[in-house]
MARFI-342926 format. One record per residue (C-alpha): chain; x, y, z; residue in one letter; residue number from 1. Coordinates in Angstrom, 1 decimal, decimal comma, padded with zeros to 4 digits. Layout:
N
ATOM  unit    east   north      up  code  pos
ATOM     A       X       Y       Z     A  NUM
...
***
This chain:
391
ATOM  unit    east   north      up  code  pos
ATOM     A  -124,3  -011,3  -199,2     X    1
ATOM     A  -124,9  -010,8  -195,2     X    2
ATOM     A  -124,4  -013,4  -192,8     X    3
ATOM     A  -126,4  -014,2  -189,3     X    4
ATOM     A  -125,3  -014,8  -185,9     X    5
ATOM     A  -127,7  -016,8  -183,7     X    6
ATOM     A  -127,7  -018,3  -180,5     X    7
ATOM     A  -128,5  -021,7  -178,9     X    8
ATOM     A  -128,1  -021,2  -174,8     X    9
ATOM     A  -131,5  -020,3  -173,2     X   10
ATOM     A  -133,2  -023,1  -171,2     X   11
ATOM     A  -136,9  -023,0  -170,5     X   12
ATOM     A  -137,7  -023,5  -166,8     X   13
ATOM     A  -137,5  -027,5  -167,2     X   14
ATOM     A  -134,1  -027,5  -168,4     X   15
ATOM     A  -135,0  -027,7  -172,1     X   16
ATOM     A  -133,2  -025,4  -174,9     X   17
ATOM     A  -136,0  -022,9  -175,8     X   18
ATOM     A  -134,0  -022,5  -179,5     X   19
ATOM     A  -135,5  -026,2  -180,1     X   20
ATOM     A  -139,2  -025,7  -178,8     X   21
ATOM     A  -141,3  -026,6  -182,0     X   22
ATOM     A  -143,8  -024,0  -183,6     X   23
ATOM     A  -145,9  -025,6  -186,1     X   24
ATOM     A  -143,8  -028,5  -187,0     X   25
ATOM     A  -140,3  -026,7  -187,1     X   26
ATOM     A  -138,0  -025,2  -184,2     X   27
ATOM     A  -137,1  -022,0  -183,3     X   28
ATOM     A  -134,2  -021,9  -184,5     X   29
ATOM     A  -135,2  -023,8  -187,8     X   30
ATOM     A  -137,4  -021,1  -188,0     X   31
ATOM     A  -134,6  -018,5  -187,5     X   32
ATOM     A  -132,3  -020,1  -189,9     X   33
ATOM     A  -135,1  -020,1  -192,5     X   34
ATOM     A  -135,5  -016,8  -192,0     X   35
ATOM     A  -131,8  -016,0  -192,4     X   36
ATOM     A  -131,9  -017,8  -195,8     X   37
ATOM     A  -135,0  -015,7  -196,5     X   38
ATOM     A  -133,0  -012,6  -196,1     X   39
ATOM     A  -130,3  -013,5  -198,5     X   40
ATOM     A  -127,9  -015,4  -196,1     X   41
ATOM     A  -125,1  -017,3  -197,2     X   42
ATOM     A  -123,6  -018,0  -194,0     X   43
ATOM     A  -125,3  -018,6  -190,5     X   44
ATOM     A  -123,3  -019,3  -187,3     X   45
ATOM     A  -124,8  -020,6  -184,2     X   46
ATOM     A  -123,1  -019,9  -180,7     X   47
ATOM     A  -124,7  -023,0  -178,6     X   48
ATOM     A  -123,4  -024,3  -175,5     X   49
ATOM     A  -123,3  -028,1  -176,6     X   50
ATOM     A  -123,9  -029,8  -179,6     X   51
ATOM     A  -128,2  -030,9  -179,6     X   52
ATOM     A  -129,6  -033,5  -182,1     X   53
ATOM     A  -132,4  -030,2  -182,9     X   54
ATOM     A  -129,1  -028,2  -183,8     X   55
ATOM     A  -127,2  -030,7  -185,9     X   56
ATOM     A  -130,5  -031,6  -187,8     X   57
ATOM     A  -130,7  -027,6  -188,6     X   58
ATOM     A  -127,4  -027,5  -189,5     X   59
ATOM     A  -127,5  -030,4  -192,4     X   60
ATOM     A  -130,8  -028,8  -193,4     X   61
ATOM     A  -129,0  -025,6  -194,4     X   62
ATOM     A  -125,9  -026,9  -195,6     X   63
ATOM     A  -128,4  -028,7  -198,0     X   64
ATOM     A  -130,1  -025,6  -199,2     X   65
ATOM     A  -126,5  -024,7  -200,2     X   66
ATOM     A  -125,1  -022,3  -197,7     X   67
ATOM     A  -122,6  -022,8  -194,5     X   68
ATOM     A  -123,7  -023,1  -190,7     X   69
ATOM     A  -121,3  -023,0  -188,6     X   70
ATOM     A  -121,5  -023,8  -184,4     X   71
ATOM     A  -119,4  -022,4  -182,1     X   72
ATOM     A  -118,6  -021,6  -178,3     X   73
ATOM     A  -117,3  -018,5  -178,0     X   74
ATOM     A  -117,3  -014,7  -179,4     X   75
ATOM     A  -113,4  -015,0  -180,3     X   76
ATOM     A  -114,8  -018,2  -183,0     X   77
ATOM     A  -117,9  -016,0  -184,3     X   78
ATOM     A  -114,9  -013,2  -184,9     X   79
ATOM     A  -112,7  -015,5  -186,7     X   80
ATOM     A  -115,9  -016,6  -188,9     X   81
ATOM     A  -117,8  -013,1  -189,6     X   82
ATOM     A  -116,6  -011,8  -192,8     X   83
ATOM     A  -114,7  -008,3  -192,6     X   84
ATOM     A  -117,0  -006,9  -195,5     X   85
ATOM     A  -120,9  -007,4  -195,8     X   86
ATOM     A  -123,6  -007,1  -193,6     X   87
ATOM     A  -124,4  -009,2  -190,3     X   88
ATOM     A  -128,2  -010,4  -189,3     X   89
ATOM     A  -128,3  -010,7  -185,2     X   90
ATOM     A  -131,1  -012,4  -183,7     X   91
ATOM     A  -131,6  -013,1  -179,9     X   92
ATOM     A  -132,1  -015,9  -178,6     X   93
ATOM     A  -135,5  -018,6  -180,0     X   94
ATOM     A  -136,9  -015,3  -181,2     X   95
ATOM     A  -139,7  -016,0  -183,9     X   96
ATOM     A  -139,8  -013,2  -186,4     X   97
ATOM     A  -142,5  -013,6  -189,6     X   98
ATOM     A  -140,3  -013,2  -192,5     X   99
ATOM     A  -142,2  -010,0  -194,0     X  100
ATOM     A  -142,3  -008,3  -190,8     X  101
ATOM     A  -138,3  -008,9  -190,7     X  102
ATOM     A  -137,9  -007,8  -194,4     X  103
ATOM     A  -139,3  -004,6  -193,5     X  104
ATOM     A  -137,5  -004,1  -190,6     X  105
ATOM     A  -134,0  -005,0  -191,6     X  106
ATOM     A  -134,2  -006,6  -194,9     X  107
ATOM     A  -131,8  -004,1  -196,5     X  108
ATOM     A  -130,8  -001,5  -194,5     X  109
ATOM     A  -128,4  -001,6  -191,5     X  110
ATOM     A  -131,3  -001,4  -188,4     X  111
ATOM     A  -131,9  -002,2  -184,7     X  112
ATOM     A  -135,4  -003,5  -184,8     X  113
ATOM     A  -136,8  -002,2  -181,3     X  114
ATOM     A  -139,9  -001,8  -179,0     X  115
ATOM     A  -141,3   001,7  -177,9     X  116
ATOM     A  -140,3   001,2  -173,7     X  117
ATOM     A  -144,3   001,8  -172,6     X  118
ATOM     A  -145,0  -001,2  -175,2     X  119
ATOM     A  -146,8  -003,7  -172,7     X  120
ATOM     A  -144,4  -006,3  -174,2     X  121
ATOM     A  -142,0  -004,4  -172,9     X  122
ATOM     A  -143,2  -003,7  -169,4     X  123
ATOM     A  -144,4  -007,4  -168,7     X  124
ATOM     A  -141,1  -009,2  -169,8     X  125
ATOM     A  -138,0  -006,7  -169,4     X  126
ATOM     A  -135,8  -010,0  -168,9     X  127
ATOM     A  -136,3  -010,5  -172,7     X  128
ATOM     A  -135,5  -007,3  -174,2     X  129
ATOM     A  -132,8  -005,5  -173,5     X  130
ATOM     A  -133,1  -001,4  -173,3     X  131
ATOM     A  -130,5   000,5  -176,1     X  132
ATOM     A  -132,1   003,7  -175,2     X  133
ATOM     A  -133,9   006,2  -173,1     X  134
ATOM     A  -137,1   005,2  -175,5     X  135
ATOM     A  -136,6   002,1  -176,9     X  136
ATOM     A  -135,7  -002,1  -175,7     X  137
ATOM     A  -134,3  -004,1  -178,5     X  138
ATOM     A  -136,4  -006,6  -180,6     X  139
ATOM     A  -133,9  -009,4  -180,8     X  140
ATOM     A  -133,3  -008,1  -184,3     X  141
ATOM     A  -130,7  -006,3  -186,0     X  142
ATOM     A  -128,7  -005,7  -189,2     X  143
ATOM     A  -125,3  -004,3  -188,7     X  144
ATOM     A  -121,6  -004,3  -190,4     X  145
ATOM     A  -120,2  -007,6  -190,7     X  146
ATOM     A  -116,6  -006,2  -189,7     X  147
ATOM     A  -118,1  -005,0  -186,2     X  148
ATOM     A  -117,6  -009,2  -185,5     X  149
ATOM     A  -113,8  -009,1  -185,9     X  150
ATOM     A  -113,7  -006,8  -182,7     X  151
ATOM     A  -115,3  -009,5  -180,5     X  152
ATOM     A  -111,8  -010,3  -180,0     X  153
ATOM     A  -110,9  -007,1  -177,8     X  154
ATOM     A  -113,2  -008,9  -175,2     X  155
ATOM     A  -113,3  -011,9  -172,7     X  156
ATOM     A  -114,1  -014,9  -174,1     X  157
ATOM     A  -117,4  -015,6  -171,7     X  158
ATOM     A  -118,9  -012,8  -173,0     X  159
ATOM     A  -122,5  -012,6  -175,1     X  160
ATOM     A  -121,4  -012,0  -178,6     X  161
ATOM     A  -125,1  -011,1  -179,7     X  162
ATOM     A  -125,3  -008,4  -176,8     X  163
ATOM     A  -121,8  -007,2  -177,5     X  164
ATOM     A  -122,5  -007,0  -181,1     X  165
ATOM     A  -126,0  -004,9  -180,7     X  166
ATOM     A  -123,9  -002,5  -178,6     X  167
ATOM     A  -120,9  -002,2  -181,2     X  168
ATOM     A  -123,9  -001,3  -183,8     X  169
ATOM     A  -125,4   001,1  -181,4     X  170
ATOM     A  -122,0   002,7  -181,0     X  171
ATOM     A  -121,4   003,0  -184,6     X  172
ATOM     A  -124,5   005,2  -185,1     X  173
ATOM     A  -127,0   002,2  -186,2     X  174
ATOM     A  -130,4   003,8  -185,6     X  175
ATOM     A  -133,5   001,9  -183,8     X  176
ATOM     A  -136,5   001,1  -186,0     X  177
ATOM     A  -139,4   000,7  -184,1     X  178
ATOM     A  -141,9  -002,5  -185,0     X  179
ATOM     A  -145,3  -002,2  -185,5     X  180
ATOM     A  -147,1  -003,0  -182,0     X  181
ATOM     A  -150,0  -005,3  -184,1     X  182
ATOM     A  -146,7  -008,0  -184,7     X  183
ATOM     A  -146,5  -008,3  -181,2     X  184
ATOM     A  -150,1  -009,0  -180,7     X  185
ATOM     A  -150,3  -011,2  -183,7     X  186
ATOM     A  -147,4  -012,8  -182,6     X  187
ATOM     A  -145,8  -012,0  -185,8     X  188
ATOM     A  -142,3  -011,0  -183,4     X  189
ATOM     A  -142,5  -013,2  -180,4     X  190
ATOM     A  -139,8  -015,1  -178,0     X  191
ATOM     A  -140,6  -018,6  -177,8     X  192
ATOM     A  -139,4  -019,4  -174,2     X  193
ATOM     A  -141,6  -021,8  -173,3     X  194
ATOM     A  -144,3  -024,2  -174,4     X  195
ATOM     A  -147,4  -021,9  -173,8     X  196
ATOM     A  -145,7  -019,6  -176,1     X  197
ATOM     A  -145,0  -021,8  -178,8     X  198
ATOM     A  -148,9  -022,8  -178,7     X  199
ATOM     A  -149,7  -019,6  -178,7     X  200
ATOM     A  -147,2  -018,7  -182,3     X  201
ATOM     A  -148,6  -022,1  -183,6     X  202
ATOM     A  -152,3  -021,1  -183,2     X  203
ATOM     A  -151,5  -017,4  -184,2     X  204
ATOM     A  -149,9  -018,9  -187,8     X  205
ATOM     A  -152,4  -021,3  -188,4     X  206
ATOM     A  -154,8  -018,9  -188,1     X  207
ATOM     A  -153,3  -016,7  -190,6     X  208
ATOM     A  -152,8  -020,3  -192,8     X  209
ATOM     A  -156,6  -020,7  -193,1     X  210
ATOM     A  -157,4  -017,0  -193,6     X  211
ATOM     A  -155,4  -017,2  -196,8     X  212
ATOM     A  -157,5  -019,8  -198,1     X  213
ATOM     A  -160,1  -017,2  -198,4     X  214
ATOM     A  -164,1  -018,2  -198,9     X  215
ATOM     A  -164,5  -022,0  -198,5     X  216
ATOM     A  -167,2  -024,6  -199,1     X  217
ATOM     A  -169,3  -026,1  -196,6     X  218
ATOM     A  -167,3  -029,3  -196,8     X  219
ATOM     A  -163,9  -027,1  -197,4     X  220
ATOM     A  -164,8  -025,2  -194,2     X  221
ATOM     A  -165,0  -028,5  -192,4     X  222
ATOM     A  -161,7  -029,9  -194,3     X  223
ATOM     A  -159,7  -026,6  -192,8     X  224
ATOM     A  -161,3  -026,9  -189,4     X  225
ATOM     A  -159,7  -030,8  -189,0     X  226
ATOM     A  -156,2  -029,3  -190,3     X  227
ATOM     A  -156,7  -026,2  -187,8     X  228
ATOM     A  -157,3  -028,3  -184,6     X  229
ATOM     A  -155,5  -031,5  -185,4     X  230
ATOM     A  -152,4  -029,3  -186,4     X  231
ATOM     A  -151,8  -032,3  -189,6     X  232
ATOM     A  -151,1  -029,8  -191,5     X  233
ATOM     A  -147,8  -029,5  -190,9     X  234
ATOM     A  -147,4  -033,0  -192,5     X  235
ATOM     A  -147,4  -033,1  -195,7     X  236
ATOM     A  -147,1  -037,0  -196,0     X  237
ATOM     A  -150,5  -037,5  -194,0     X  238
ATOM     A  -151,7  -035,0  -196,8     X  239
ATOM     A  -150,5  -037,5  -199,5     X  240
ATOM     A  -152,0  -040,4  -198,0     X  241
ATOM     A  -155,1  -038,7  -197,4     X  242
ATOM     A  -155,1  -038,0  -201,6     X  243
ATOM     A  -154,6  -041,6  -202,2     X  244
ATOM     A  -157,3  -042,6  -199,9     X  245
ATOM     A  -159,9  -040,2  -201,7     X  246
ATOM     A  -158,6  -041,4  -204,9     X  247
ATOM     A  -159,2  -045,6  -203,7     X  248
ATOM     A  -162,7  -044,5  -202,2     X  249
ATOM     A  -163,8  -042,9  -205,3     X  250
ATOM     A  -162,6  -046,0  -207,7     X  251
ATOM     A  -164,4  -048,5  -205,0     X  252
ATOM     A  -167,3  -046,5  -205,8     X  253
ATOM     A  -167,6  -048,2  -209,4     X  254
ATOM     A  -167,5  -051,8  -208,1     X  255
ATOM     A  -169,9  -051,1  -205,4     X  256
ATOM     A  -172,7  -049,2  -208,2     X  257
ATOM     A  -172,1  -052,3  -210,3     X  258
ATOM     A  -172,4  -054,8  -207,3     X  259
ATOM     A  -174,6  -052,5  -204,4     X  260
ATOM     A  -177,1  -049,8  -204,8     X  261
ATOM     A  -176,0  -046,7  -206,8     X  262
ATOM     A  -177,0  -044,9  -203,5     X  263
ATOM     A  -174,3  -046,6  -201,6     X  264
ATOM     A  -171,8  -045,9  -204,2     X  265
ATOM     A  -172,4  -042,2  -204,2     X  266
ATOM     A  -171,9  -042,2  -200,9     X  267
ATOM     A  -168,9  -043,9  -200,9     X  268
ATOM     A  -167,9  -041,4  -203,9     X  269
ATOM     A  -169,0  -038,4  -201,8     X  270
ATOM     A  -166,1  -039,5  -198,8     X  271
ATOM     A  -163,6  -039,7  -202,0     X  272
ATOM     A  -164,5  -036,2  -202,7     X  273
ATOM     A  -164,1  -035,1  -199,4     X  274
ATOM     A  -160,8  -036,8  -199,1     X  275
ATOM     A  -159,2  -035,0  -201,6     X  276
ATOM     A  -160,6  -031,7  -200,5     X  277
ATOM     A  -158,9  -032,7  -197,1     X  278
ATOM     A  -156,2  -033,1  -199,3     X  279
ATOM     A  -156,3  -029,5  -201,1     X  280
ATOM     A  -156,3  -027,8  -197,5     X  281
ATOM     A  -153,5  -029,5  -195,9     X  282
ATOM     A  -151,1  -029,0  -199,1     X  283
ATOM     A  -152,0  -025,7  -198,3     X  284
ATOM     A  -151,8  -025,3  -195,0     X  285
ATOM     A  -147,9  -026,8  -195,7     X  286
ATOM     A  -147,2  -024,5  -198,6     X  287
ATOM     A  -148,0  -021,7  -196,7     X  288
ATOM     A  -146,3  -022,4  -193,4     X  289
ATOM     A  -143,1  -023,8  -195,2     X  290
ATOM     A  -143,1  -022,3  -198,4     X  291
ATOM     A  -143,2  -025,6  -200,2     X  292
ATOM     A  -144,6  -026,0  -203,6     X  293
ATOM     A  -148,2  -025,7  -203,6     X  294
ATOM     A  -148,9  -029,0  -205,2     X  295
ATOM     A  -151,7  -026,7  -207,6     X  296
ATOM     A  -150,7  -029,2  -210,7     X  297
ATOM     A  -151,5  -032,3  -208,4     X  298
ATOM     A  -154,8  -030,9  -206,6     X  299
ATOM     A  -156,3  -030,1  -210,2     X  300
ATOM     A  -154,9  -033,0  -211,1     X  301
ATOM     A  -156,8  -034,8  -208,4     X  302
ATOM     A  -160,2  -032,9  -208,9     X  303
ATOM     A  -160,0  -033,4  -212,7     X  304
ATOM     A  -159,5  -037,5  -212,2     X  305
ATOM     A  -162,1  -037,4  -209,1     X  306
ATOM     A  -164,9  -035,7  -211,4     X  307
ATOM     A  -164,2  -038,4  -214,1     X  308
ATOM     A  -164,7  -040,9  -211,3     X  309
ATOM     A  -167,7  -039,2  -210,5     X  310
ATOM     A  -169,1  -039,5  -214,0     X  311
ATOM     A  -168,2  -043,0  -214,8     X  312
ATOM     A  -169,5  -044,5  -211,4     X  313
ATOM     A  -172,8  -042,5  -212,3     X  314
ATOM     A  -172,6  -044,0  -216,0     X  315
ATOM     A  -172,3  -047,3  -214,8     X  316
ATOM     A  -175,4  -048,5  -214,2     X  317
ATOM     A  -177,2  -047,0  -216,8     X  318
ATOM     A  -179,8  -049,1  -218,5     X  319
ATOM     A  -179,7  -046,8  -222,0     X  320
ATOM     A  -178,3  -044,0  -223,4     X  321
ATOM     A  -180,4  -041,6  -222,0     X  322
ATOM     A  -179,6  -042,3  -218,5     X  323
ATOM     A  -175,5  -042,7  -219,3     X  324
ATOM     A  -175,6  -039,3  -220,8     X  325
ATOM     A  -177,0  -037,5  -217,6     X  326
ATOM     A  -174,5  -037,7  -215,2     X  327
ATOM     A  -172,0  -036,7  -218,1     X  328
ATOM     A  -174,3  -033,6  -218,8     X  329
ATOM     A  -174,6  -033,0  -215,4     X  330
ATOM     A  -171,2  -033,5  -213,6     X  331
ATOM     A  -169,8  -031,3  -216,9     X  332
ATOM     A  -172,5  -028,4  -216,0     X  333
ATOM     A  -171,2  -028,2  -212,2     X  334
ATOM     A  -167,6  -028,2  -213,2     X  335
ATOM     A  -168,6  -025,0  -215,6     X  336
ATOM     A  -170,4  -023,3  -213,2     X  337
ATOM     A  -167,6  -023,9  -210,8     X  338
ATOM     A  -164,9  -022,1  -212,7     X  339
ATOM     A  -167,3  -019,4  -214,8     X  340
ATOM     A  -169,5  -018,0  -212,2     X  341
ATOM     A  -168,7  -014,5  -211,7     X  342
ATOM     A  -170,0  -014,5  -208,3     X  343
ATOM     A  -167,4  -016,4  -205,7     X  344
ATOM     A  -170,5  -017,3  -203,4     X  345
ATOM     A  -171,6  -019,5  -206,1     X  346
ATOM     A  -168,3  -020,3  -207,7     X  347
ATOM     A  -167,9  -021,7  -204,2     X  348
ATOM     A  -171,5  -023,3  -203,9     X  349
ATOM     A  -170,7  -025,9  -207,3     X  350
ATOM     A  -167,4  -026,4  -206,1     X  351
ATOM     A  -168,6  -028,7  -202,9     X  352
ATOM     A  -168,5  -032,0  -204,2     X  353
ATOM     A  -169,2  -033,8  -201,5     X  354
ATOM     A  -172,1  -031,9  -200,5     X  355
ATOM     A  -173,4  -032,5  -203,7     X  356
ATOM     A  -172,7  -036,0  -204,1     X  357
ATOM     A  -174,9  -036,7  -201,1     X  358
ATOM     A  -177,8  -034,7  -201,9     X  359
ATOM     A  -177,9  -037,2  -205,0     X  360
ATOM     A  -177,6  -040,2  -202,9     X  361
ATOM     A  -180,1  -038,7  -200,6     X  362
ATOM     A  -182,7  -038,4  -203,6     X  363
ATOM     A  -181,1  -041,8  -205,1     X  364
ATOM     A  -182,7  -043,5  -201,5     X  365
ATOM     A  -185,9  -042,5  -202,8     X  366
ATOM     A  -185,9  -043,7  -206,4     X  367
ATOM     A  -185,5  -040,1  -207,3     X  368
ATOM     A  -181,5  -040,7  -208,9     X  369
ATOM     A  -182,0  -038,9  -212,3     X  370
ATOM     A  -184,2  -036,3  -210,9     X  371
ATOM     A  -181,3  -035,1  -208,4     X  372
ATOM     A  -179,1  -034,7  -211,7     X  373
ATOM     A  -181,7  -033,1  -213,8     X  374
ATOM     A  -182,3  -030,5  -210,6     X  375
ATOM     A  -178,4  -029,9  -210,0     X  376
ATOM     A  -177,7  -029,8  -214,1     X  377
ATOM     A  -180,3  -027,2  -214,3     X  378
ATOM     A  -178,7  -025,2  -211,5     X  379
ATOM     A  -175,6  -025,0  -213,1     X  380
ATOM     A  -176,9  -024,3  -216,4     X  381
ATOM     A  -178,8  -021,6  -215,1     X  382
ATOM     A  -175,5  -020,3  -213,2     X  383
ATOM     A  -173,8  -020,6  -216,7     X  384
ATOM     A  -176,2  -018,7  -218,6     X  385
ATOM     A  -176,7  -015,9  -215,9     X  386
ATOM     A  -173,5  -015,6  -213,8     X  387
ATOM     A  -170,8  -015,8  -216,8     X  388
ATOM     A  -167,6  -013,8  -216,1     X  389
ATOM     A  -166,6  -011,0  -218,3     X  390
ATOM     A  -163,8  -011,6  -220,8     X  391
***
């Protein structure tokens, strides 16, 4: 298995260490060491010039996922700790790599990942990358023979064992591999040296986040916009709470039609519903930016209990059979249509609950309860019967 050398010793211009400026929730370097683990890593070293709380806190987090991380000073320590067989990842200093774009690159071959020299990135910061070649700066990334570490020795002890090492890998006959130039603009391969930058990763990954979630609901659109521009998506406990919330406010919605108007317990069933698709988005946004378990069980969990919610506030204050069965008819129709349309604009159309719920409450103000569920029943009916998805 390779190992990965990173570093801790660039300051930002107020003094702070860049490897612990925080993209989306997680440092560079927590995002460096992920990525080593990514790659197959079982041992990381970090050379740092003093112990920070950011490093320590990255350290015990890999040492939980099972695999050693080790902090040292100098080149002679990263020579008495890289392994004299294997591979060895380099990275530069807080450099943020996406984790496909560094597979490609590097992810099994021995490989300087480099920029073309008339790359603009190139041009605009030369402090950052450091030229190997008549054509090519380095990309802060490289794969190359573990046992090139044991010659760190043969130099002074002050030296940069990152830059010595890309140099022993150049010498050995390691060849550059250029990156695509759309990683740089997408700020998929980026140096996070300052704060601006970080914003600018953050923004660059949650737009990518909300992308994946592909065609959304009005109310869904709305739910991804809050995670986008209130960045809570990188916590997944306000997620949680949010859940429980929608799950209260929909079960407050039966004492309220049994006590209020059935109006004002739609409504307050209509903020349930959006609550838990607040919920659905900013599990998401966390499973995708920190590969954490999607929570799918627990958000159809949710939907299934907040539809039966739905139905049973709706049932209770039926006079007769007749108007008990309607909401029953009706909520089971939308949930058909949702899943069996074949077209996703409609799929995506019964799936807003919350748009929905209020359109009944709407029509409830004006006496006009069990037509809203007769009108919204037939729609789905009529998306059953015509839209059906091939088996």
């Amino acid at each position: 298995m390779p190992s990965a050398l990173l570093a801790a010793l660039e300051r930002t211009d107020d003094g702070k260490l860049a490897a612990t400026l925080q993209v989306a929730g997680k440092s560079a370097l927590q995002w460096q060491a992920d990525l080593a683990l990514d790659l197959g890593c079982d041992r990381i070293i970090c050379v740092c010039g003093k112990n920070d709380p950011e490093i320590i806190r990255v350290q015990t987090a890999v040492e939980s996922a099972g695999s050693e991380f080790h902090v040292v000073k100098s080149p002679h320590q990263v020579a008495a700790l890289a392994p004299s067989s294997g591979d060895l990842i380099i990275m530069r200093d807080s450099l943020y790599v996406d984790k496909s774009a560094a597979a490609s690159v590097i992810g099994a071959d021995l490989s300087v990942a480099s920029i073309n020299v008339e790359h603009s990135e190139a041009s605009v910061a030369p402090h950052r990358y450091e030229r190997i070649d008549g054509a090519h700066v380095w990309a802060g990334l490289a794969r190359i023979p573990s046992a090139l570490g044991n010659r760190l020795t043969d130099f002074p002890p002050d030296n940069d064992a990152i830059s010595l090492l890309l140099r022993l890998g150049l010498q050995a006959g390691i060849k550059p591999a250029e990156i695509e130039p759309s990683w740089l603009i997408d700020k998929e391969w980026a140096v996070v040296g300052a704060n601006e930058e970080a914003a600018q990763i953050e923004a660059h990954l949650l737009d990518r986040a909300a992308a994946g979630f592909g065609r959304q609901s009005l109310t869904g659109t709305l739910a991804l916009m809050i995670a986008r521009k209130l960045n809570v998506a990188v916590n997944i406990h306000f997620s949680t709470i949010l859940g429980v919330l929608g799950i209260l406010a929909l079960a407050c919605a039966l004492p309220i039609a049994l006590l209020s108007t059935l109006p004002a317990a739609v409504v307050a069933l209509a903020l349930g519903s959006f609550l838990i698709t607040a919920y659905s988005a900013l599990t998401g946004f966390a499973a995708w930016l920190f590969d954490r378990p999607s929570g799918s069980y627990f958000i159809k969990s949710s939907e299934i209990l907040r539809d039966i919610l739905i139905t049973v506030a709706l049932v209770v204050p039926a006079t007769d059979l007749a108007q008990a069965a309607l909401p029953v008819f009706s909520v089971g129709l939308i949930r058909l249509a949702e899943h069996s349309a074949k077209s996703e604009t409609l799929r995506t159309l019964w799936s807003d609950r919350p748009i929905q719920l209020l359109i009944i409450a709407l029509f409830g103000y004006f006496g006009l309860f069990e037509a809203a569920l007769i009108a919204l029943g037939s729609g789905a009916m009529i998306t059953c019967f015509t839209q059906r998805q091939p088996h």
